[in-house]
C-alpha positions in Angstrom: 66.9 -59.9 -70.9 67.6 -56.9 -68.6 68.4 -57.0 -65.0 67.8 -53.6 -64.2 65.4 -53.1 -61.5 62.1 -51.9 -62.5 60.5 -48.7 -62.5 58.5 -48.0 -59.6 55.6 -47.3 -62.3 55.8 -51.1 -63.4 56.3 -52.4 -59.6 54.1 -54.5 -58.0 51.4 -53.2 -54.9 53.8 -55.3 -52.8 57.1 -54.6 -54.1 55.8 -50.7 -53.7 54.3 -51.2 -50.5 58.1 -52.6 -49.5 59.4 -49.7 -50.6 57.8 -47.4 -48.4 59.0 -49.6 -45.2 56.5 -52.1 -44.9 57.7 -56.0 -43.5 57.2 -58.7 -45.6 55.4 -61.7 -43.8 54.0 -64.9 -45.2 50.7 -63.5 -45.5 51.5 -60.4 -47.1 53.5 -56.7 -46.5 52.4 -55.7 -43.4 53.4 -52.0 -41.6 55.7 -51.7 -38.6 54.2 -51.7 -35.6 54.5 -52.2 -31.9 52.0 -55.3 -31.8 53.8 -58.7 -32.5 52.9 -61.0 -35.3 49.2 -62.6 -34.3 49.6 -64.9 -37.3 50.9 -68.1 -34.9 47.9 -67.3 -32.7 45.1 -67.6 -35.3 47.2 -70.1 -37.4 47.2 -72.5 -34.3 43.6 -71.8 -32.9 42.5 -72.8 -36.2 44.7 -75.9 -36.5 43.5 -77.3 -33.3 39.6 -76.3 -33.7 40.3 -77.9 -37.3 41.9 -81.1 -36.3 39.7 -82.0 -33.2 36.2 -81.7 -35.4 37.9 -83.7 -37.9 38.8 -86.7 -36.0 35.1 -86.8 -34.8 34.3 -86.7 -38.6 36.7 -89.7 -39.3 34.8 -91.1 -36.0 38.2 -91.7 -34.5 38.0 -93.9 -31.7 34.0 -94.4 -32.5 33.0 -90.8 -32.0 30.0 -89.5 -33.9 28.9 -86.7 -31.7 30.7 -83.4 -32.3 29.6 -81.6 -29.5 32.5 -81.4 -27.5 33.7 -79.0 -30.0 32.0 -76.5 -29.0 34.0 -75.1 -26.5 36.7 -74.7 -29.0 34.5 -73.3 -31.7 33.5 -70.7 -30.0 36.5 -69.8 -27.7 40.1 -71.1 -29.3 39.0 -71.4 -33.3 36.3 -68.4 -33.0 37.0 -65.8 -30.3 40.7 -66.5 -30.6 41.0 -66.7 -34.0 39.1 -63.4 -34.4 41.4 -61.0 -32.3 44.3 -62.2 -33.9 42.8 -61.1 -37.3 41.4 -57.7 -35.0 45.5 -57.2 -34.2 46.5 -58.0 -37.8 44.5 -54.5 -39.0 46.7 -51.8 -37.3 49.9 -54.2 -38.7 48.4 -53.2 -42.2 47.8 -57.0 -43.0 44.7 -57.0 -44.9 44.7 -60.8 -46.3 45.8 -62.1 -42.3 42.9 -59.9 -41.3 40.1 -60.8 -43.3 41.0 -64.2 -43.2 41.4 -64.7 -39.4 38.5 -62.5 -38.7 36.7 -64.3 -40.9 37.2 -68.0 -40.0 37.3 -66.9 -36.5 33.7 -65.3 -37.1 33.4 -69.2 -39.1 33.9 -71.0 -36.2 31.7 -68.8 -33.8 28.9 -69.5 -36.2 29.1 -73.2 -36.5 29.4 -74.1 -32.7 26.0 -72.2 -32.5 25.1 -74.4 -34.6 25.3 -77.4 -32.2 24.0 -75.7 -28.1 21.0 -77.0 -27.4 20.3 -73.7 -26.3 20.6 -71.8 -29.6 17.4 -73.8 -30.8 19.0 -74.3 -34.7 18.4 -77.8 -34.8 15.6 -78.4 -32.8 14.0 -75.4 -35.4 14.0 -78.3 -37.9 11.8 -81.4 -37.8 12.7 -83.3 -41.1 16.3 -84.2 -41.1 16.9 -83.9 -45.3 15.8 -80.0 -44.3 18.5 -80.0 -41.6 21.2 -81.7 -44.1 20.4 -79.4 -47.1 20.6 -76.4 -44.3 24.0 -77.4 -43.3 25.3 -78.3 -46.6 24.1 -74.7 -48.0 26.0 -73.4 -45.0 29.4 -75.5 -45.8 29.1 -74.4 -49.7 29.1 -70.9 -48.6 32.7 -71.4 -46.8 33.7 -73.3 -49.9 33.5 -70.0 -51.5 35.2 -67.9 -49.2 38.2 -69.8 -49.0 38.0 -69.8 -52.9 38.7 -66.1 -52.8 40.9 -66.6 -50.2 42.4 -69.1 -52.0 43.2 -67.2 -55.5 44.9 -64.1 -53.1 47.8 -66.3 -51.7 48.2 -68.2 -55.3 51.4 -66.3 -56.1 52.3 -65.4 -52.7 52.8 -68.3 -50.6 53.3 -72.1 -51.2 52.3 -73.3 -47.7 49.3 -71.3 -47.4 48.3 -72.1 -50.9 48.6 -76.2 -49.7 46.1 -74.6 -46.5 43.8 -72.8 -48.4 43.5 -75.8 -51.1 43.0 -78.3 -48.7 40.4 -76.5 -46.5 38.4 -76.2 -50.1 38.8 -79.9 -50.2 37.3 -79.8 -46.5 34.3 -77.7 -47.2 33.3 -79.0 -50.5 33.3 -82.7 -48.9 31.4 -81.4 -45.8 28.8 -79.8 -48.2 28.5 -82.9 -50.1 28.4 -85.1 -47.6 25.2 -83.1 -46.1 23.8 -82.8 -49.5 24.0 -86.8 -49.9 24.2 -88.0 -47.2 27.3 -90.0 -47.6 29.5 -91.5 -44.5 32.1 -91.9 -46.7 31.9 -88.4 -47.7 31.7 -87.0 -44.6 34.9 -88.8 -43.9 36.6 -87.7 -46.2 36.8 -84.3 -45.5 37.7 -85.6 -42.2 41.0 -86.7 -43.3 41.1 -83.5 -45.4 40.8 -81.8 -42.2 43.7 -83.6 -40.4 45.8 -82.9 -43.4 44.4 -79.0 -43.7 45.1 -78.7 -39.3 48.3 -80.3 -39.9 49.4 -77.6 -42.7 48.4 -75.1 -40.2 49.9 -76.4 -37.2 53.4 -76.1 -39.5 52.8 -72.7 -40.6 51.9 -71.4 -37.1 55.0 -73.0 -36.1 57.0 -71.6 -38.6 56.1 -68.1 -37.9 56.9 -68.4 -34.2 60.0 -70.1 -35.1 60.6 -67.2 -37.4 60.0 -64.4 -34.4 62.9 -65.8 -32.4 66.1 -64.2 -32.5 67.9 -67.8 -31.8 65.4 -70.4 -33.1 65.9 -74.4 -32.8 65.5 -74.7 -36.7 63.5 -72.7 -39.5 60.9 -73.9 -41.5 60.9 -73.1 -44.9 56.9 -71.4 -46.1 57.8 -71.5 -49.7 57.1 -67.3 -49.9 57.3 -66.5 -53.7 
């Protein structure tokens, strides 16, 4: 076997894109620029939003009411989330910015779900309607991070862990709405701890990874 490097004809998008002085990050090349890497800030808004609704889905200390995550829908996993994937565009970043934007716009989206003032649940008086509404919701997400997903496959090993977890979220979520089911529902609670956990790591990782003398480096498993 030859170990000559290969043409630039048969070189991948990213080894090209490397070539002409882009910065290889964990979610992809990305193009110089004067705006530092947003990728801990959306990676930790969404690992807190993510582990704080999951707990009250795992009724952690006998919780059932999610509303409290609200504030951190809209603000830390939504708004948050969403500029970091606005300030990932002008870095040339397009899988950090479609997929920050994106869950940021996720999170937005499903803390309407739950003020009063919205009038989404109070639009529905049968509760199966409510369920199957929900669950049609959650199946959508399922898909996204599916494409999401098959991007990173041969990028990234931590974000590939994320991305499959989070599938596991959503597709328990769904379910659970679909069926009903506690247990379910649960579930993908402890999915979610395991998903914001991931996340938390990855965040931290990146930071770690911006300072010129960090504490320790942890290893993302980039392929």
């Amino acid at each position: 076997m030859s170990s000559s490097t290969p043409e630039k004809g048969h070189s991948s998008h990213r080894e090209i894109a490397l070539e002409q002085g882009a910065i290889d990050t964990n979610e992809g090349p990305a193009h110089p620029s004067g705006i530092s890497n947003p990728a801990p800030l959306g990676l930790i808004s969404f690992a807190s939003t993510t582990f704080i609704v999951s707990m009250y889905n795992v009724n952690a200390r006998g919780i059932t009411i999610p509303n409290v995550v609200v504030g951190m829908g809209i603000f830390t996993g939504g708004f948050t989330q969403f500029i970091a994937g606005m300030w990932e565009f002008p870095r040339g970043n397009v899988f950090g910015a479609t997929a920050f934007s994106t869950y940021g716009a996720f999170w937005m989206a499903y803390a309407t779900i739950f003020i009063p003032g919205s009038g989404i649940l109070a639009a529905y008086d049968d509760p199966k309607e409510l369920a199957n509404a929900l669950g049609i919701f959650l199946i959508a997400w399922f898909l996204v991070t599916v494409f999401f997903l098959l991007v990173v496959l041969r990028r990234n090993i931590s974000f590939a862990v994320l991305l499959s977890s989070a599938c596991v979220v959503f597709g328990c979520l769904a379910a659970g709405e679909f069926t009903q089911s506690l247990r379910v529902t649960k579930a993908g609670g402890v999915f979610g701890i395991i998903t914001a956990l991931v996340a938390f790591y990855v965040g931290l990782s990146e930071m770690m990874g911006a300072e010129r003398r960090p504490l320790l480096r942890l290893p993302t498993g980039n392929l």
